[in-house]
N, CA and C atoms as a LAMMPS dump frame, in Angstrom:
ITEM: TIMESTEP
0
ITEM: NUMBER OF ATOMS
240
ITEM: BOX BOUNDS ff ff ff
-5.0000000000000000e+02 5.0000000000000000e+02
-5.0000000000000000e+02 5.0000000000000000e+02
-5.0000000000000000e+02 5.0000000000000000e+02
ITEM: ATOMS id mol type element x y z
1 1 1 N -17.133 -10.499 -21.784
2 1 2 C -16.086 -10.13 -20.855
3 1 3 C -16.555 -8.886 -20.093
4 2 1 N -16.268 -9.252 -18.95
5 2 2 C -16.633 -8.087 -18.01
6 2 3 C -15.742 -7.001 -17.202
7 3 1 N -15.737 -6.296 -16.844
8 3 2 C -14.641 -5.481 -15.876
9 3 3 C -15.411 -5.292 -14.6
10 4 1 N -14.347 -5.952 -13.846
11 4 2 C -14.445 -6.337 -11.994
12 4 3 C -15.223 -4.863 -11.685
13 5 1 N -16.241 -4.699 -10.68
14 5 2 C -16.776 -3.861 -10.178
15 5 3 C -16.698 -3.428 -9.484
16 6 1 N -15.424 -4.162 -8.557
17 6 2 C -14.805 -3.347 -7.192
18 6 3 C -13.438 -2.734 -7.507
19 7 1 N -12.412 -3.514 -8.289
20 7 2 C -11.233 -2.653 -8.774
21 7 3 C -11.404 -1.623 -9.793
22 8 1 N -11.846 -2.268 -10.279
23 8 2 C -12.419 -1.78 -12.002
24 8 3 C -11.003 -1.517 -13.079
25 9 1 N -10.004 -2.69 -12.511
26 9 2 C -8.962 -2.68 -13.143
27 9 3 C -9.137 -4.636 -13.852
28 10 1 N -9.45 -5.048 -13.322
29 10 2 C -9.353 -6.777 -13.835
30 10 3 C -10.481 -7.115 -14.497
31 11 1 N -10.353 -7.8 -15.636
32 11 2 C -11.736 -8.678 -16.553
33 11 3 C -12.298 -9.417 -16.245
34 12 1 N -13.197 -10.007 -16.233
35 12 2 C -13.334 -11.704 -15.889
36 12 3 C -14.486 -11.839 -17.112
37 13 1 N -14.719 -12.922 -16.867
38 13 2 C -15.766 -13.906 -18.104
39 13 3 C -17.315 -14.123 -17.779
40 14 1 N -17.608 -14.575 -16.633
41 14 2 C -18.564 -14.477 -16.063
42 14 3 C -19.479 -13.956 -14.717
43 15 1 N -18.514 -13.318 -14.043
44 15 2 C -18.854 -12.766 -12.752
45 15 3 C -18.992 -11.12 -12.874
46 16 1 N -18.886 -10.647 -11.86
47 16 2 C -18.913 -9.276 -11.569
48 16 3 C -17.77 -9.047 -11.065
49 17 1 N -17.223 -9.757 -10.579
50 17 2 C -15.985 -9.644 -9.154
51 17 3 C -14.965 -10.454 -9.898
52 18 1 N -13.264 -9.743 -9.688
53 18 2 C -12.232 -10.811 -10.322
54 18 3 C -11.924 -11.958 -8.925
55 19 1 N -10.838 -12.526 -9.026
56 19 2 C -10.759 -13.291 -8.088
57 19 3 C -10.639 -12.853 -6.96
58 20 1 N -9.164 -11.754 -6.946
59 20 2 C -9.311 -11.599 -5.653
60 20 3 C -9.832 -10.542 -4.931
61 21 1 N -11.071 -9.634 -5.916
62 21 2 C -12.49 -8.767 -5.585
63 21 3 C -13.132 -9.648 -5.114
64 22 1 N -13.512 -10.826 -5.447
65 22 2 C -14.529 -12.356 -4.623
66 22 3 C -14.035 -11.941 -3.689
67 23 1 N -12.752 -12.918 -3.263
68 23 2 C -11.774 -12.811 -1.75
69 23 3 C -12.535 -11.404 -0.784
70 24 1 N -12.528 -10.253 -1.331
71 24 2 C -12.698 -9.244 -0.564
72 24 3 C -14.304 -9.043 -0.338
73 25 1 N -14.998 -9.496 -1.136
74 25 2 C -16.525 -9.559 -1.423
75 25 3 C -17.293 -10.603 -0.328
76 26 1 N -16.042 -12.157 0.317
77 26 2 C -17.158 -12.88 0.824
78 26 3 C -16.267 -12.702 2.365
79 27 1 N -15.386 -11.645 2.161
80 27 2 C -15.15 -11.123 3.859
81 27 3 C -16.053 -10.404 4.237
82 28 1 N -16.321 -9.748 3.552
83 28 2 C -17.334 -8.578 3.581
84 28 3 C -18.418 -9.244 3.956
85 29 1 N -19.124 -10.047 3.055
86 29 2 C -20.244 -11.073 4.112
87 29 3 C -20.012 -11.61 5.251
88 30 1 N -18.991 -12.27 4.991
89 30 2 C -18.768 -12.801 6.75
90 30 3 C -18.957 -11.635 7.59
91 31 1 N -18.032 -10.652 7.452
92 31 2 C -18.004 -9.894 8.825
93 31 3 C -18.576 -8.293 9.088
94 32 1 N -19.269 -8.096 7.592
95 32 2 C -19.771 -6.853 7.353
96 32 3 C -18.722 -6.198 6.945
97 33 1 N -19.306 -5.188 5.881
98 33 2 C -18.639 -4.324 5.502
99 33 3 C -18.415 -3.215 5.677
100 34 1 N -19.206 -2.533 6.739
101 34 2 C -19.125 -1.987 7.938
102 34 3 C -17.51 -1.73 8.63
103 35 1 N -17.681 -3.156 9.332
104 35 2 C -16.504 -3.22 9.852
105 35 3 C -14.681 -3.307 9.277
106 36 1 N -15.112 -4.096 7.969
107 36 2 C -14.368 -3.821 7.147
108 36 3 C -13.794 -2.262 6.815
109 37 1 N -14.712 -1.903 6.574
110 37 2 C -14.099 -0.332 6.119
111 37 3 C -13.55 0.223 7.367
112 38 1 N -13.804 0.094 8.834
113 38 2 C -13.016 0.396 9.705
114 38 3 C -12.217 0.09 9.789
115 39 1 N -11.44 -1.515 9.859
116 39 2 C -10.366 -1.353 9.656
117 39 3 C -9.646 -1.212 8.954
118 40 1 N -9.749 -0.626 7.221
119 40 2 C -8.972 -0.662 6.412
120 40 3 C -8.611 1.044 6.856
121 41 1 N -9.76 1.492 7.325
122 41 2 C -9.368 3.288 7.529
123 41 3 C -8.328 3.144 8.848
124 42 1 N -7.965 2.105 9.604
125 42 2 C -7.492 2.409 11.084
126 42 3 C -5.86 1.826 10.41
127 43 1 N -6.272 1.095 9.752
128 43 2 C -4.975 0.747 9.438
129 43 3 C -3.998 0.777 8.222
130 44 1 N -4.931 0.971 7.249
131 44 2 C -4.193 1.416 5.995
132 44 3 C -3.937 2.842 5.534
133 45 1 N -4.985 3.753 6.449
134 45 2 C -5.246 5.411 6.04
135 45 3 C -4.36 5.541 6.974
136 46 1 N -3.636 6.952 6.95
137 46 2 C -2.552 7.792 7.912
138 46 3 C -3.122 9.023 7.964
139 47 1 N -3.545 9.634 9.176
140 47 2 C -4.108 11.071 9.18
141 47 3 C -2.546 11.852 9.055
142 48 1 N -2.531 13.01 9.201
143 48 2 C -1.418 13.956 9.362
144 48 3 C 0.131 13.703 10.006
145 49 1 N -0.562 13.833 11.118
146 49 2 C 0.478 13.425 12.26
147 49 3 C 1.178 12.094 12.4
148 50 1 N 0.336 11.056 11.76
149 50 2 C 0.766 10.323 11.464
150 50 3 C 1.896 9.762 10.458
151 51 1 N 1.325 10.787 9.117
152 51 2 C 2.396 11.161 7.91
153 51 3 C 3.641 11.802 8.846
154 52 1 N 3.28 12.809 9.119
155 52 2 C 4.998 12.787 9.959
156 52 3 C 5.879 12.21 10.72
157 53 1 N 5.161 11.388 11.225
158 53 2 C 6.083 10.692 12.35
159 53 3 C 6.488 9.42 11.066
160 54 1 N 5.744 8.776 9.842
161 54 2 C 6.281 7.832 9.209
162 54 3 C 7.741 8.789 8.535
163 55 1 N 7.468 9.717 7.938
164 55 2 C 8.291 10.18 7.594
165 55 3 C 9.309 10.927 7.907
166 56 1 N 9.578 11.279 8.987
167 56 2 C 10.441 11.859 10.458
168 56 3 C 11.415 10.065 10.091
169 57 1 N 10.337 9.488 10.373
170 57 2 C 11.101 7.652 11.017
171 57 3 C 11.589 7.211 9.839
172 58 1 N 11.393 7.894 8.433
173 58 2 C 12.052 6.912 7.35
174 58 3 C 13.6 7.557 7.11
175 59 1 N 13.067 8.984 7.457
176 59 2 C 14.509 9.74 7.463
177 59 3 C 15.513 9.384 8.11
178 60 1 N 15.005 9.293 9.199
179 60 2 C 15.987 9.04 10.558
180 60 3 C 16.542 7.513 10.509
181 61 1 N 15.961 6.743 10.176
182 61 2 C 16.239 5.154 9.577
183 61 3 C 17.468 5.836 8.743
184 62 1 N 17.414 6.176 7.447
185 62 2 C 17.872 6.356 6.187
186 62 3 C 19.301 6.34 6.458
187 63 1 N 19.2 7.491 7.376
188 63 2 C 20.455 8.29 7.414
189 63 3 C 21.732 7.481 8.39
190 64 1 N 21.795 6.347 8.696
191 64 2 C 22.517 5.466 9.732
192 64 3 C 22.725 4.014 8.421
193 65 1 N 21.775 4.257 7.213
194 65 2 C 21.934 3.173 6.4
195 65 3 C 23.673 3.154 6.13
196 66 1 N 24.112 1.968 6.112
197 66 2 C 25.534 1.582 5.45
198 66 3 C 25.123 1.404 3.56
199 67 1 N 23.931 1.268 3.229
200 67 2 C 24.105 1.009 2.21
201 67 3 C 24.017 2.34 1.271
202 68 1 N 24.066 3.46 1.982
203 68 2 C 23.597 4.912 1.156
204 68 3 C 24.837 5.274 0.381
205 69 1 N 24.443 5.636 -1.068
206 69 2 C 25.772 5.663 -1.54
207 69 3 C 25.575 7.149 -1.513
208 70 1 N 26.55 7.485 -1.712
209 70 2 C 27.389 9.005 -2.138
210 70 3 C 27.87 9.207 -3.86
211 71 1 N 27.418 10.338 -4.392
212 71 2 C 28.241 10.661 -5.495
213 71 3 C 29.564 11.417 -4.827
214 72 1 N 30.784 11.155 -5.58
215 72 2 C 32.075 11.984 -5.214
216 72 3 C 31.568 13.257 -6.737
217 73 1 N 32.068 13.923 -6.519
218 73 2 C 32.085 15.064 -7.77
219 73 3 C 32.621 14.406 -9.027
220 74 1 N 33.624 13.534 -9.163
221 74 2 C 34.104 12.866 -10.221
222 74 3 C 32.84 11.384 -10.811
223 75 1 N 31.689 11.902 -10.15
224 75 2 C 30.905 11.002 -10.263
225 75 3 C 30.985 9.471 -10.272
226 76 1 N 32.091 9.523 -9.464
227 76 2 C 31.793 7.763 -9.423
228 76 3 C 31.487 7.253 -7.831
229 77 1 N 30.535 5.787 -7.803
230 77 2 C 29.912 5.963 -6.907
231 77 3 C 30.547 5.456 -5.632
232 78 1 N 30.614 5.905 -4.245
233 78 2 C 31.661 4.727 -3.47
234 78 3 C 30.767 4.671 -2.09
235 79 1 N 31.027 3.875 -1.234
236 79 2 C 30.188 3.616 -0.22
237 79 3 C 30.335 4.615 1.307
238 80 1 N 29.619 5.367 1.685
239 80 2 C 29.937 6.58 2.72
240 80 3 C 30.111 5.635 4.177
């Protein structure tokens, strides 16, 4: 039994790679991994400014939610 070499969280039996480390392993051939890593940095990484404006926008979402509950002081919960 082996442990995957790209997560290094999953086992497998005979490979190096779990299943879906393969999956990510024969994109990477197809299209380079190169390019790969660009877009995982363009689109999965958030520089700074970016962190703020997600989080500016989750606030500002939040706060118009109907589903936000409120504690009353008597702690029971009711809908604001």
């Amino acid at each position: 039994m082996f442990k995957c070499v790209l997560c290094e969280n999953q086992f497998t039996l005979v490979s190096n790679f779990c299943d879906n480390c393969r999956v990510i392993k024969n994109i990477g051939n197809c299209y380079g991994y190169e390019e790969i890593k660009d877009i995982l940095q363009r689109v999965c990484l958030r520089d700074g400014k970016q962190q703020d404006y997600k989080i500016k926008k989750e606030i500002s979402s939040n706060m118009g939610d109907s589903s936000y509950i409120e504690k009353k002081p008597n702690d029971k919960q009711v809908k604001k």
